[in-house]
N, C-alpha and C positions, 0 to 999 in steps of 0.2 A: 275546884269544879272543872271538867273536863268536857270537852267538845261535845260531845253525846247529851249531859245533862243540860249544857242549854241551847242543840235543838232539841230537847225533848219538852224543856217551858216555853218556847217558841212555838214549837205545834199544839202543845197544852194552851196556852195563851189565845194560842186564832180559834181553836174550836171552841172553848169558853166564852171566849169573847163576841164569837159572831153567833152560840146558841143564846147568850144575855140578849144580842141586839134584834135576834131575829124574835125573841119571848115579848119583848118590850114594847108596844107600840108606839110610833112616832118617828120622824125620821130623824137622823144622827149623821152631821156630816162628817165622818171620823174616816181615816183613811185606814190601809192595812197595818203601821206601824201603833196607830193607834187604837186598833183592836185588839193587838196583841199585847199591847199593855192595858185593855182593861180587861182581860185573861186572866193574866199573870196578876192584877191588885187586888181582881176578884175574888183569887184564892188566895189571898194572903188577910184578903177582910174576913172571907168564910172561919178560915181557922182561928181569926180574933173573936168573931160573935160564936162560933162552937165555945170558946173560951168563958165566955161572959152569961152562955144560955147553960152551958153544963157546970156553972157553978165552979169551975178553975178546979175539976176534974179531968183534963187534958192537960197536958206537958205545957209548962211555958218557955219558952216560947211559944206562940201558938202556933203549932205548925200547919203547912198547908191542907185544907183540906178536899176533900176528895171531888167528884165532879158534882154532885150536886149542890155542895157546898160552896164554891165555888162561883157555879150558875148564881146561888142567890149574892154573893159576895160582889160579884160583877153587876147585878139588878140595882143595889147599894150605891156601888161608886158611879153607876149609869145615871141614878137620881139625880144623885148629890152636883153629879157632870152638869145635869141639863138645870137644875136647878142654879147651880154657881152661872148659864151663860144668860139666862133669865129671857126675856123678848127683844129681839131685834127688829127695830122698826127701819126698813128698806126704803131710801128716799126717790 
């Protein structure tokens, strides 16, 4: 993997990540390194449920998929996020 290829999931990763967080309402206290990795898992969850919704008529591994894909792949692990931190009560 070569310089080029990961900044190019580095700028892949922030625009994914911060079109999930701006889609989603609620607020997220996630900083930039951690939008860019819910970017980057987004698309790595998209091209697992392509996988799972087209019946393993896509290549496996699942590879990444494309930006909509992607979008909802990051919507996924945004849940699954806010869900694992559950209610914090501020004393």
């Amino acid at each position: 993997m070569d310089l080029t290829a990961i900044v190019t999931w580095i700028i892949f990763g922030a625009i994914v990540g911060v079109i999930a967080r701006f889609l989603m309402p609620g607020r997220d206290p996630m900083g930039p390194f951690a939008t860019i990795v819910l970017g980057i898992v987004g698309s790595f969850v998209g091209g697992f449920l392509a996988q799972v919704v087209f019946a393993g008529n896509t290549p496996w591994p699942p590879p990444t998929s494309g930006w909509i894909g992607s979008i909802i792949g990051a919507f996924v692990v945004l849940a699954i996020y806010r869900y694992s931190q559950g209610r914090r009560v501020v004393a």
